[in-house]
C-alpha positions as CSV (number, residue, x, y, z in Angstrom):
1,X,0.0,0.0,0.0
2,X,1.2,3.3,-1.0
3,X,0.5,7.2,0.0
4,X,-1.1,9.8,-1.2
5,X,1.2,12.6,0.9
6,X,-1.0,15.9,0.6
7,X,1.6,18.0,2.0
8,X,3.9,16.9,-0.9
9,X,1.3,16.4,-3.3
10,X,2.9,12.9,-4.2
11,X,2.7,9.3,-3.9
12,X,4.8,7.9,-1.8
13,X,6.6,4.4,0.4
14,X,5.6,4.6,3.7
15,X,3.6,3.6,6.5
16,X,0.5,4.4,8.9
17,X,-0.8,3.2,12.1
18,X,-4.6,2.6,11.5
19,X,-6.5,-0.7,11.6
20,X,-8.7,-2.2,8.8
21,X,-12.0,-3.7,8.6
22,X,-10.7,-7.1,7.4
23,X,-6.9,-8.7,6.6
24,X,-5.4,-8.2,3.1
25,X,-2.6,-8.1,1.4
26,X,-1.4,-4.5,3.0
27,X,2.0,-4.7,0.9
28,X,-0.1,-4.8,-2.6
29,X,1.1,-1.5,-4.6
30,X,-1.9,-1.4,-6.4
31,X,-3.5,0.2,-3.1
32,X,-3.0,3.8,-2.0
33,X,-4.7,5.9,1.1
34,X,-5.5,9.4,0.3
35,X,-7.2,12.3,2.3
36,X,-10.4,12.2,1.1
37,X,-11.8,14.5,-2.0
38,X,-12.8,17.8,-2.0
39,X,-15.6,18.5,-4.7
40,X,-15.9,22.3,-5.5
41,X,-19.0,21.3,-7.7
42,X,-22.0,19.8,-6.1
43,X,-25.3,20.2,-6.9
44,X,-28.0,18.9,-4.3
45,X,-31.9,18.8,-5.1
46,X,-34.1,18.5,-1.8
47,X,-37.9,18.3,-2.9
48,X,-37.7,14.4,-2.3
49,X,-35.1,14.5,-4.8
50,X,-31.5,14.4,-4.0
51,X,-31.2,15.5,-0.3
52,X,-28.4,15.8,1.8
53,X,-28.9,12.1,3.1
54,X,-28.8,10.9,0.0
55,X,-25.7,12.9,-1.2
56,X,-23.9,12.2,2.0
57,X,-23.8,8.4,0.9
58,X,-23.2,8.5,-2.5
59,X,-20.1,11.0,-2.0
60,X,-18.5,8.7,0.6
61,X,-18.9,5.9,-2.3
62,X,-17.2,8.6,-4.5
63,X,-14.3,9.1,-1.8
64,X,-15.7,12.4,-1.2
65,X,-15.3,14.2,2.2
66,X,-16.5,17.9,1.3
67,X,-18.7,19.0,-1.5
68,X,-18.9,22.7,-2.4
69,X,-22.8,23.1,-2.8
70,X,-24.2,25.3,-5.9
71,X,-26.9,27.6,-5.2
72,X,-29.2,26.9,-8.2
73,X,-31.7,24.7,-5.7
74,X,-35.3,25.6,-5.6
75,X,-35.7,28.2,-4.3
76,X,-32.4,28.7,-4.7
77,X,-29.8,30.1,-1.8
78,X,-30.0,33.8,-2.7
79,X,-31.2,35.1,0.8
80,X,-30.4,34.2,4.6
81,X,-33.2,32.2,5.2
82,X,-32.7,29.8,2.3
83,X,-28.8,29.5,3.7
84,X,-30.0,29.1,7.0
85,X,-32.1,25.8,5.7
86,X,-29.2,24.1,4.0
87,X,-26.6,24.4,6.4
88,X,-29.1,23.4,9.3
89,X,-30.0,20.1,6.8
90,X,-26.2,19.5,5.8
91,X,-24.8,19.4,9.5
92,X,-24.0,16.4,11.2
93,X,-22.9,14.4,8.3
94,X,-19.9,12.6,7.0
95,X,-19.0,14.8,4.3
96,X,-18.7,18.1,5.0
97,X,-21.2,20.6,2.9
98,X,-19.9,23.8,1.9
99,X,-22.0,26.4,0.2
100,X,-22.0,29.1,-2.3
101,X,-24.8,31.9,-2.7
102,X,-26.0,33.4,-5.9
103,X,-24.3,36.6,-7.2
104,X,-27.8,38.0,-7.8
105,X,-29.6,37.3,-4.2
106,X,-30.8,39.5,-1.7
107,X,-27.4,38.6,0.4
108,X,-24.7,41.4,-0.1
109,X,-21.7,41.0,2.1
110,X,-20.8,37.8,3.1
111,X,-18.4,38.6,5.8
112,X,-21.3,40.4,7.8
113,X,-22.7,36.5,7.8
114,X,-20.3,35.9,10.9
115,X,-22.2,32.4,12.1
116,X,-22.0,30.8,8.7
117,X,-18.5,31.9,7.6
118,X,-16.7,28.5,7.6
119,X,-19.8,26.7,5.6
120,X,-19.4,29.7,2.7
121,X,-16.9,29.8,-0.1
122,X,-17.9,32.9,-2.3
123,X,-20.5,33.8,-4.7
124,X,-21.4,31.8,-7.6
125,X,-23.7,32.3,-10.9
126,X,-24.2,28.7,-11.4
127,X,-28.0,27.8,-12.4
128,X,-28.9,31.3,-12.9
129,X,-29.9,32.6,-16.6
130,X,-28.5,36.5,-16.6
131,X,-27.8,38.9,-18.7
132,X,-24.6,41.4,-18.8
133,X,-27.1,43.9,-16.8
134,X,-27.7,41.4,-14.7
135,X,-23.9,40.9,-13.9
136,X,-23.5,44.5,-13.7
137,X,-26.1,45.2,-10.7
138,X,-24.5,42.5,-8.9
139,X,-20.9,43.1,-9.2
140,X,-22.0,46.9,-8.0
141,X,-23.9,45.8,-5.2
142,X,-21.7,42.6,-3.3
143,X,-18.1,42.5,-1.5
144,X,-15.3,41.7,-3.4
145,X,-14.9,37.2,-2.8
146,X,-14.2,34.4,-5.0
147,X,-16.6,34.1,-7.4
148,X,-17.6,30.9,-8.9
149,X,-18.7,31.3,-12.6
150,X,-21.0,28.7,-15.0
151,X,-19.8,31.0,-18.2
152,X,-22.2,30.6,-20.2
153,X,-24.1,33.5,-22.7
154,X,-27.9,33.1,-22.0
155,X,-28.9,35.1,-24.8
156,X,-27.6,32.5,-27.1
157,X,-29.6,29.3,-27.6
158,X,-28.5,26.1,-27.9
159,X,-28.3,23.1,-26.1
160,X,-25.4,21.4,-27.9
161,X,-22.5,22.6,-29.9
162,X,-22.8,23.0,-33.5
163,X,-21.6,20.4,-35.6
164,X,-23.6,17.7,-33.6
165,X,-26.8,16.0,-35.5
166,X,-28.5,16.6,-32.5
167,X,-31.6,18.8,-31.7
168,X,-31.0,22.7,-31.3
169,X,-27.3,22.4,-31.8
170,X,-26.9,26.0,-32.1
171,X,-24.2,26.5,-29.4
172,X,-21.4,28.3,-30.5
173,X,-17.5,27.1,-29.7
174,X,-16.8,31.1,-28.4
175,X,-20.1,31.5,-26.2
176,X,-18.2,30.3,-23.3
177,X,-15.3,31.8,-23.9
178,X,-17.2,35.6,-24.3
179,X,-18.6,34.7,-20.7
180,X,-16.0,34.2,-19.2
181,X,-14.0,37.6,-20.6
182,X,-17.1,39.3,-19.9
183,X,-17.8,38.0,-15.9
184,X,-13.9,38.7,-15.2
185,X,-13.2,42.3,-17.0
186,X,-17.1,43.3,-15.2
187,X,-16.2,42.2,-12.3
188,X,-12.6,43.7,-12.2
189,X,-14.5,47.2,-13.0
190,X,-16.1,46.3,-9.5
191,X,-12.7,45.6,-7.8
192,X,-13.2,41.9,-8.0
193,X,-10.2,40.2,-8.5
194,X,-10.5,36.1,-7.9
195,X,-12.1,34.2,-10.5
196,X,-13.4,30.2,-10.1
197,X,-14.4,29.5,-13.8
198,X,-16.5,26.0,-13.4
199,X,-16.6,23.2,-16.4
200,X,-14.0,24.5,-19.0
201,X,-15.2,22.5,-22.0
202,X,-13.7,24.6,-25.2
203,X,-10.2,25.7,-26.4
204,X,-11.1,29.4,-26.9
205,X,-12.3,29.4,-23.0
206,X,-8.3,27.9,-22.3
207,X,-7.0,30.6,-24.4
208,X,-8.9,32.8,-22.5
209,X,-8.2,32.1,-19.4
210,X,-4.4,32.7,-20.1
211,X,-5.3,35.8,-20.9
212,X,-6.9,36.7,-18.0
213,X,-4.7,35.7,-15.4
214,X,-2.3,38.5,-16.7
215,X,-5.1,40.7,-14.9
216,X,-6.8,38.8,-12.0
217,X,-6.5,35.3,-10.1
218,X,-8.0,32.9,-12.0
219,X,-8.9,29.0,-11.4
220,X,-10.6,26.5,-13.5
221,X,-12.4,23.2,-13.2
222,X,-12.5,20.4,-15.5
223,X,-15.8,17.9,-15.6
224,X,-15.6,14.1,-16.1
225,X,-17.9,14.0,-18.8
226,X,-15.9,16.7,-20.9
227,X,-12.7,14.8,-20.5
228,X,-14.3,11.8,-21.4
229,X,-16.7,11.8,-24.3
230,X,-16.6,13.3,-27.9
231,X,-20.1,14.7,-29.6
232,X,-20.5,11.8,-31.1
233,X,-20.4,9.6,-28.6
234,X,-24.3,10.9,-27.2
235,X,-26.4,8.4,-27.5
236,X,-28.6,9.4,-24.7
237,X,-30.7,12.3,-22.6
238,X,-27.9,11.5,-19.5
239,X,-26.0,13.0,-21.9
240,X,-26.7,16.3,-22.3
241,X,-24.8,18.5,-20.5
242,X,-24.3,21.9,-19.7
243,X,-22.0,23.5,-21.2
244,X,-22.1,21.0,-23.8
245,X,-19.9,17.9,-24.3
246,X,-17.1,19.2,-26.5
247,X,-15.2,18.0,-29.8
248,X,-12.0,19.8,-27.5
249,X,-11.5,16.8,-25.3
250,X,-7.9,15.8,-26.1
251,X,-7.4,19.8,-25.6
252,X,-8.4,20.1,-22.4
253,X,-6.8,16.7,-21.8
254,X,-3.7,18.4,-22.1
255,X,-4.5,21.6,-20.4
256,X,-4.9,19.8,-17.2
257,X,-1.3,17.9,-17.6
258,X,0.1,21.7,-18.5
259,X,-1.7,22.8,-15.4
260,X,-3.8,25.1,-17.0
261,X,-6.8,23.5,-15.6
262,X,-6.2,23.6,-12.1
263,X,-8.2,21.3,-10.6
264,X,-11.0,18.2,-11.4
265,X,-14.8,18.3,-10.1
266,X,-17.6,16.5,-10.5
267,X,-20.8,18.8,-11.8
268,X,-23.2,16.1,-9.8
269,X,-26.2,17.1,-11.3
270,X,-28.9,14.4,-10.1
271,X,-32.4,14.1,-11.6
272,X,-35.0,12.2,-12.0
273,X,-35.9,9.9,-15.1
274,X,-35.1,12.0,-18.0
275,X,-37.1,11.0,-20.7
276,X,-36.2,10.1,-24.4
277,X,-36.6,14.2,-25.8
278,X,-33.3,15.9,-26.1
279,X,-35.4,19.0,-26.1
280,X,-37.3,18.7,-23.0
281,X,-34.5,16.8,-21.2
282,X,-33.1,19.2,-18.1
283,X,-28.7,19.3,-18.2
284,X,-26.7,17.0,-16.2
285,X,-25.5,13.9,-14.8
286,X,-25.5,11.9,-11.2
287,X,-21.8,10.6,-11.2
288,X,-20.4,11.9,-7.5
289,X,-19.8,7.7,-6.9
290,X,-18.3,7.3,-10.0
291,X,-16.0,10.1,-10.6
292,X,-12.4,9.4,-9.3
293,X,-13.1,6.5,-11.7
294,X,-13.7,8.3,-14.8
295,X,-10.5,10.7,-14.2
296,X,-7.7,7.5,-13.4
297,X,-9.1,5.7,-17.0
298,X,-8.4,9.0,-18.7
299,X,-5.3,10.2,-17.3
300,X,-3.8,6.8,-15.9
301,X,-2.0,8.7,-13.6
302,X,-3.2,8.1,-9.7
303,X,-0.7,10.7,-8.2
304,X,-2.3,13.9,-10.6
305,X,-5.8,12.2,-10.8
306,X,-5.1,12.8,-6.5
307,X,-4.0,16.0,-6.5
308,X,-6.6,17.3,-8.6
309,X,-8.9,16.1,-6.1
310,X,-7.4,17.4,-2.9
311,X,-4.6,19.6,-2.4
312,X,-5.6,21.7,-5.8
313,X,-9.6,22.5,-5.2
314,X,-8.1,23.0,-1.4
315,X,-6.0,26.0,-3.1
316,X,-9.0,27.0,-5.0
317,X,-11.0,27.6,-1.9
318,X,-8.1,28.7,0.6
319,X,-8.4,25.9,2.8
320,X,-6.9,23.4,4.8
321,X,-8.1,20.1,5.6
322,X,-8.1,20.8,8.9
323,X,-10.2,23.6,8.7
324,X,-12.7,20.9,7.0
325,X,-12.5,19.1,9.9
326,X,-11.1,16.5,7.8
327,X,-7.7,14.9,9.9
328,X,-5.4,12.4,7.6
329,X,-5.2,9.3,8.4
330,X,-8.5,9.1,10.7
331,X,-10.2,10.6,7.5
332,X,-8.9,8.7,4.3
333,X,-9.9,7.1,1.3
334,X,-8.2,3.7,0.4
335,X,-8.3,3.4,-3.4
336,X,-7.6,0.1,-5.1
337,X,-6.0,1.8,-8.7
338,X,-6.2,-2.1,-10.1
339,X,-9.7,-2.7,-10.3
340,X,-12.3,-2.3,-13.0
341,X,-15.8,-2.3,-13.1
342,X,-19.0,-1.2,-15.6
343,X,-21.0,1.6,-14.2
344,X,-24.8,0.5,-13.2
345,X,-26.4,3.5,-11.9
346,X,-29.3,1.1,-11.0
347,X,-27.3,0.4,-7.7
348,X,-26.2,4.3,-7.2
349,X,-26.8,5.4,-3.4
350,X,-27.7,9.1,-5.4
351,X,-31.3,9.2,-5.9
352,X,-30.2,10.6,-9.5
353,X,-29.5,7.5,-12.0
354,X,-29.2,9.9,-14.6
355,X,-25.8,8.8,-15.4
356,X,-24.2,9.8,-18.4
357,X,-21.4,7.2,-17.9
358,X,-24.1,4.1,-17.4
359,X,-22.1,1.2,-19.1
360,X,-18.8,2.3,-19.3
361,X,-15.5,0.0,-18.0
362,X,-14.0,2.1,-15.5
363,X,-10.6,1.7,-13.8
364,X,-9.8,2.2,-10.0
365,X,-12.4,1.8,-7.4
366,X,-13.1,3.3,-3.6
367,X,-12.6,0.4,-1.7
368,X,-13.1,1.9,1.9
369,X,-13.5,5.3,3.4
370,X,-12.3,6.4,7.2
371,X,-14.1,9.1,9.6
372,X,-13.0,9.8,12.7
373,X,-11.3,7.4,13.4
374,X,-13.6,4.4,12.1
375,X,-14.4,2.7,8.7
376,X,-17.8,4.2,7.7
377,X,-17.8,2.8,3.8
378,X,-15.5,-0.9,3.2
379,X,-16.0,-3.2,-0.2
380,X,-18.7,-1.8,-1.4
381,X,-21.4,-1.6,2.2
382,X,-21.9,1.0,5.2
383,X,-20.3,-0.1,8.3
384,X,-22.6,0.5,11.3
């Protein structure tokens, strides 16, 4: 067994003191212990949907131990008494839940929100159609924090990229990329200055991006989805994402070995059925169990499939695990990087099955997690 060393950032030989549930072969390399993962991209449901029961399991079967919730929830967390409600129903649990609220609530200085300060990590546009007007009230009415920003231009329809025989591929390649130049330079105007852009799925947004950081701190996510598929690999409703699922894959492939892309989330997205109508069909996938999965077949590389799932999105954020509340090696994920498996979201804890992945070979599977001290999640069943 091997170690993920978060201070390092690396994999390496050595050893620590903690029992397991059951005896195995200990010296197997194929095994590594991690911290557990930190998901800056998490979106929960409530409304007997995805709740925060149901998330907490399926992101300790994902090797999750903090999720970074979005605020496009119904209603969504634009005012204090909507934030109050989903810390109140996210405490107690394994995973820790942090929160972002919407650049365009009622809510205009998070720093005056002294009680909730350690569950919030900045504003975020995600879920939220608005216009450039839109981005200029806000920006001129909140504090200068990270903000966390879906890039996408609403005015522009389009539910795939064109070139795609799909339905309503009218997407353009540059729409993201114009968002994201045009949330950064507005909200530098504002004396805003740190930038999360979330799902980089196109070249021009890369480009961008390099741009950008010559005039304000900038971090990006990559998706597993957009690293995974092609356009013509849809075959489904699972499948349509938002932004898009992009013919740029081997790009940002490569962006996130050039660290460029500076970190991997997950986009959770859970729904119910989805129907057959790419039209009607709402965005996203439920894939928070299967994600660490999809990144180590892609990259085949454990030690920067790792980092891009601690240390980095910890950077992002400003954090440390131990102000998660998350202690290595009483918290840890153990990881066996030899196995392989076919994703059946029939057997997801998530209440979303809406996986775009359903029937892929993975590699690498979570084969236990550790809180506080105990085994919570070992071979595949909940410890009491």
């Amino acid at each position: 067994m091997q170690i993920f060393d978060y201070a390092s950032a690396k994999i390496v030989n050595s050893k620590v003191d903690i029992d397991f549930p059951e005896r195995f072969d200990t010296e197997n390399p194929a095994l590594v212990l991690s911290p557990p993962f930190v998901d800056i991209h998490t979106h929960v449901r409530l409304n007997d949907q995805e709740d925060y029961d149901s998330l907490n399991r399926a992101a300790l079967v994902g090797g999750f131990g903090a999720c970074v919730i979005q605020p496009n929830t119904k209603p969504p967390i634009e005012n204090l008494g909507v934030l109050e409600n989903h810390i109140r129903l996210s405490k107690g649990k394994e995973v820790k839940f942090l929160h972002t609220v919407s650049l365009f609530g009622d809510i205009e200085d998070l720093d005056e929100l002294e009680n909730f300060k350690d569950n919030i990590t900045g504003w975020s546009t995600d879920g939220i159609r608005y216009t450039s007007e839109d981005l200029v009230r806000a920006f001129s009415r909140k504090k200068n924090v990270l903000v966390f920003d879906h890039s996408q231009i609403h005015e522009i329809p389009g539910d795939f990229y064109i070139g795609t025989s799909l339905p309503n591929a009218l997407r353009t390649y540059s729409n993201e990329a114009i968002a994201i130049c045009r949330t950064v330079l507005t909200g530098l105007e504002f004396g805003f200055n740190k930038f999360h852009i979330q799902h980089v799925s196109t070249v021009q947004s890369l480009e961008m991006i390099e741009f950008l950081r010559r005039k304000a701190q900038i971090t990006c996510e990559v998706t597993p989805h957009h690293v995974f598929f092609l356009p013509e690999d849809i075959r489904n409703t699972n499948q349509k994402i938002n932004p898009p699922i992009s013919k740029d894959r081997d790009a940002l492939v490569k962006a996130v070995r050039d660290g460029v892309i500076t970190c991997f989330a997950t986009d959770h997205a859970p729904h119910p059925e989805k129907g057959d109508s790419f039209e009607q069909a709402p965005y996203g996938s439920s894939h928070i169990e299967v994600a660490f999965s999809v990144y180590l077949t892609v990259f085949q590389d454990v030690e920067l499939v790792l980092r891009n799932l601690t240390v980095n999105p910890l950077r992002v954020l400003d954090k440390t695990y131990e102000m998660l509340d998350l202690h290595f090696p009483d918290d840890a994920v153990l990881i066996d990087t030899s196995a392989e498996y076919v994703v059946e979201s029939r057997k997801f804890l998530s209440k979303g099955k809406n996986c775009a992945f359903e029937g892929q070979r993975l590699k690498g599977r979570i084969l236990g997690v550790r809180r506080n001290g105990r085994w919570v999640y070992w071979n595949g069943e909940f410890l009491n």
